[in-house]
BAMI-268136 format. One record per atom (N, C-alpha, C): residue number from 1; atom name; x, y, z. Coordinates in steps of 0.1 Angstrom, whole numbers, plus 2048, in hexadecimal, padded with zeros to 3 digits. Each point is the difference from the previous one (the first is absolute). Layout:
BEGIN
+-----+------+-----+-----+-----+
:  nr : atom :   X :   Y :   Z :
+-----+------+-----+-----+-----+
: NUM :   CA :   X :   Y :   Z :
...
+-----+------+-----+-----+-----+
//
This chain:
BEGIN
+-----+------+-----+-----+-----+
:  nr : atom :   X :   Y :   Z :
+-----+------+-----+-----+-----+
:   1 :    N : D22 : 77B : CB1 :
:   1 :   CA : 805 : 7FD : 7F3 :
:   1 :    C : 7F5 : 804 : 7F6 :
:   2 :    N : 807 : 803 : 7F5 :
:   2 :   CA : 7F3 : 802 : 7F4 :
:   2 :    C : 804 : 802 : 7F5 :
:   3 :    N : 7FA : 7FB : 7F4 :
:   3 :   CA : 806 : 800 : 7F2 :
:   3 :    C : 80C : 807 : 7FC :
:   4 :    N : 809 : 7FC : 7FD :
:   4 :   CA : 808 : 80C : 7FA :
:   4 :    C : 80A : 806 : 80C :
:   5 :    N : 7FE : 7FE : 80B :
:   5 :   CA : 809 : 801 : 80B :
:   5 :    C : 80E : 800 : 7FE :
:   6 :    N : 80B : 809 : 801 :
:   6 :   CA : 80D : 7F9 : 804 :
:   6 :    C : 804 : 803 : 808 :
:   7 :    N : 80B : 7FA : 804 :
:   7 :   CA : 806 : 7FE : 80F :
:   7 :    C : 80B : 7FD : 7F9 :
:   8 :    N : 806 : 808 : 80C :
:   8 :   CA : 815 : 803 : 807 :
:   8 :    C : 7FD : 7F0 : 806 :
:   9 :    N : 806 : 7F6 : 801 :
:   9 :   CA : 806 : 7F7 : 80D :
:   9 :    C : 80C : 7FF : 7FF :
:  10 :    N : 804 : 803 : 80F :
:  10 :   CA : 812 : 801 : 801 :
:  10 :    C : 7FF : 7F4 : 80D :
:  11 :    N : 80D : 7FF : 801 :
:  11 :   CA : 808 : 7FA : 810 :
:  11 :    C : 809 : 808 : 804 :
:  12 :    N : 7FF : 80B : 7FD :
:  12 :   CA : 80B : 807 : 807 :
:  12 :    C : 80B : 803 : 7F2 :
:  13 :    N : 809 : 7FC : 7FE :
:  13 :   CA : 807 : 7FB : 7F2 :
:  13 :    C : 7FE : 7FD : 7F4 :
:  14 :    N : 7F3 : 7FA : 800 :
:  14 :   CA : 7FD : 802 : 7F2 :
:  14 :    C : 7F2 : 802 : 7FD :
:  15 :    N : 7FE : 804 : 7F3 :
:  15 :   CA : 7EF : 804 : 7FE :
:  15 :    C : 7F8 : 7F9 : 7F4 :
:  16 :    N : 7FA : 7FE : 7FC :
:  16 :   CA : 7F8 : 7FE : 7F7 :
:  16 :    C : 7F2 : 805 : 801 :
:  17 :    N : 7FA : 803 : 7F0 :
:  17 :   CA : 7F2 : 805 : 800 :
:  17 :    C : 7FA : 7FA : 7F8 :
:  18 :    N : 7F5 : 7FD : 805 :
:  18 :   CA : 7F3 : 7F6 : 7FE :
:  18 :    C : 7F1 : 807 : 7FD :
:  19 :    N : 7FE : 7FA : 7F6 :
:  19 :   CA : 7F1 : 804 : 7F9 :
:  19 :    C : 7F6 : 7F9 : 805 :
:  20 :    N : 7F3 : 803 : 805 :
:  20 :   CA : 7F8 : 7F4 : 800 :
:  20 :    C : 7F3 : 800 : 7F6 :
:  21 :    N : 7FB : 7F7 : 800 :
:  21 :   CA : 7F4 : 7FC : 7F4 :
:  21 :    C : 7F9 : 7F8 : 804 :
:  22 :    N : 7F3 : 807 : 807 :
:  22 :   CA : 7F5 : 7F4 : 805 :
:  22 :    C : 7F8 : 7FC : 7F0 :
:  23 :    N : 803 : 7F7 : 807 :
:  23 :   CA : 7F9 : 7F5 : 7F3 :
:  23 :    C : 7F0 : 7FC : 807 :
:  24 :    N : 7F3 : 7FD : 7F8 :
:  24 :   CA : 7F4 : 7FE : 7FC :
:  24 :    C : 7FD : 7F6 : 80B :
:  25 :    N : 7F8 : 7FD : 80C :
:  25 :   CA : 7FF : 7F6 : 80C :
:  25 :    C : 7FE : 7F4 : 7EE :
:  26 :    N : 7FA : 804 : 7F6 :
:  26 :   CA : 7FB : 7F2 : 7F9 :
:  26 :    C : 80B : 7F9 : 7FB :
:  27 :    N : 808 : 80A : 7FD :
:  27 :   CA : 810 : 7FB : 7FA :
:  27 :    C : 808 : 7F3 : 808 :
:  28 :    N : 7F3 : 7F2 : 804 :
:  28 :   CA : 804 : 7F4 : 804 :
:  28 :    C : 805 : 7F7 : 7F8 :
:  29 :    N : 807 : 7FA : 802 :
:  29 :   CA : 808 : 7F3 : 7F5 :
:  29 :    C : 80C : 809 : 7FB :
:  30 :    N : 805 : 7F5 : 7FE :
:  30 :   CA : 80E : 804 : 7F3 :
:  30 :    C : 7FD : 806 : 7F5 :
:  31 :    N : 7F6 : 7FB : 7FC :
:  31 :   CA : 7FF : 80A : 7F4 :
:  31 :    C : 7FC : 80E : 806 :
:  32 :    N : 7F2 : 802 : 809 :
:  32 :   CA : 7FD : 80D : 800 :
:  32 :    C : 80D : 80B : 808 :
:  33 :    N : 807 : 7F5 : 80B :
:  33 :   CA : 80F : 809 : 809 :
:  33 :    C : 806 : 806 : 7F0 :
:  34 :    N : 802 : 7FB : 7F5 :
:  34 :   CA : 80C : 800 : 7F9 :
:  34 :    C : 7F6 : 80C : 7F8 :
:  35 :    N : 7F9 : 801 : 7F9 :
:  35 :   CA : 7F7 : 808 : 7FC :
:  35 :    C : 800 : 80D : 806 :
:  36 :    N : 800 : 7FF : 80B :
:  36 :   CA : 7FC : 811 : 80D :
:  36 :    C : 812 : 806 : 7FF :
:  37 :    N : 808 : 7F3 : 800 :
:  37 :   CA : 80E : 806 : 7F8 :
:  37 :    C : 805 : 804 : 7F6 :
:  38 :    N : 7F4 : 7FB : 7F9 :
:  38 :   CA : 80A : 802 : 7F4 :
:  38 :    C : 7F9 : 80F : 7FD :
:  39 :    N : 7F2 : 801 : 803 :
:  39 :   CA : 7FC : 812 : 803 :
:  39 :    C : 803 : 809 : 801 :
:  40 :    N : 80B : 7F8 : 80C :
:  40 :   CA : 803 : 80F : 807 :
:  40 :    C : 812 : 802 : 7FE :
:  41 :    N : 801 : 7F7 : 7F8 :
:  41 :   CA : 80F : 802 : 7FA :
:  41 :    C : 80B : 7F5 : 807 :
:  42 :    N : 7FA : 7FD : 807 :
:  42 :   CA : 806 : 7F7 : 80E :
:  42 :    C : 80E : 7F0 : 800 :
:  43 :    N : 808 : 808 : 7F2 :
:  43 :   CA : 807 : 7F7 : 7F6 :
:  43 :    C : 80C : 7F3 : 80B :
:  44 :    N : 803 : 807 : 809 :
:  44 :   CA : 806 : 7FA : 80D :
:  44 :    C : 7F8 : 7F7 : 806 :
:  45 :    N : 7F5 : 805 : 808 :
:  45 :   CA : 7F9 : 7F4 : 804 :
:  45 :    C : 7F9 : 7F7 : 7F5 :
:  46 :    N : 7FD : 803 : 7F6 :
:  46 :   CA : 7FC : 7F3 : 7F9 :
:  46 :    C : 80B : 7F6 : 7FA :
:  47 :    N : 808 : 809 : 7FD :
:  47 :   CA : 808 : 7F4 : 800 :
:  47 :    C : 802 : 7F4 : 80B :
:  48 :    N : 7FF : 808 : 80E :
:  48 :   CA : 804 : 7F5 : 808 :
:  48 :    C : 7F4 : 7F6 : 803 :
:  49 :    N : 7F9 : 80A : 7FA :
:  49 :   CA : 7F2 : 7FA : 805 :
:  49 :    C : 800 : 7F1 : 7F5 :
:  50 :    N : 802 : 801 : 7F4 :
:  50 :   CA : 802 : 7F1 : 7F6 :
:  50 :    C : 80A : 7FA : 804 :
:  51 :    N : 80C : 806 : 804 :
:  51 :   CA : 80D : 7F7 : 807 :
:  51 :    C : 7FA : 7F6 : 809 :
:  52 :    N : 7F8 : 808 : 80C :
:  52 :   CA : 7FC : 7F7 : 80A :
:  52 :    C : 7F4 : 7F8 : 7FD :
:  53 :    N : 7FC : 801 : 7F9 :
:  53 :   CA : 7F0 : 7F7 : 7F9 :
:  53 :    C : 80B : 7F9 : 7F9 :
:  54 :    N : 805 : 801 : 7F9 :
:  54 :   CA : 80A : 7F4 : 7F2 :
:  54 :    C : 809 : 7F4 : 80D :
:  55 :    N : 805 : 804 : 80E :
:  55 :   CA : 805 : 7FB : 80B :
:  55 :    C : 7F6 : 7FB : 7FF :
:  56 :    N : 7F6 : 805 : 808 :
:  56 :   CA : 7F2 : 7F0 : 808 :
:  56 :    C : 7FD : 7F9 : 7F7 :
:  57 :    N : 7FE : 806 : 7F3 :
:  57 :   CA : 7FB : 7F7 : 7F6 :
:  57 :    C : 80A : 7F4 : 801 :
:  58 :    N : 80C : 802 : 7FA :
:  58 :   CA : 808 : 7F3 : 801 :
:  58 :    C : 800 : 7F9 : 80B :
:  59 :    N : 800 : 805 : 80E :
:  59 :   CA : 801 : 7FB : 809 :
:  59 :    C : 7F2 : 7F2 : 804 :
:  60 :    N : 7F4 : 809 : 7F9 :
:  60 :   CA : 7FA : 7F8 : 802 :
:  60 :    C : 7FD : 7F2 : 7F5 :
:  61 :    N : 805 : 802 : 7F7 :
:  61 :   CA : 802 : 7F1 : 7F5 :
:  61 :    C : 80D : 7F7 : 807 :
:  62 :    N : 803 : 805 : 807 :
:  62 :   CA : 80C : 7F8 : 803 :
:  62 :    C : 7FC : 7F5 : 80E :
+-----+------+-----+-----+-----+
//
């Protein structure tokens, strides 16, 4: 795998194609994960990435 990579993945039936984006070993924490995405354009995963951080968060006040 390496920067900038895409990939075909199929099952037979159906396909989809996927980009990848190595992000920085330093890009630790939420902030720096969300940062190496927001870099590299990465508008899908970060969002899920605050969806699932805004989940534990509440989970954990509760």
């Amino acid at each position: 795998m390496r920067d900038g990579a895409a990939y075909r993945l199929t099952d037979g039936s159906r396909a989809a194609d996927v980009r990848f984006a190595l992000l920085d070993p330093a890009s630790s924490g939420l902030d720096g994960m969300a940062s190496g995405l927001i870099a590299h354009q990465c508008t899908a995963q970060l969002d899920l990435l605050v969806e699932t951080a805004a989940l534990s968060d509440g989970a954990a006040r509760n």
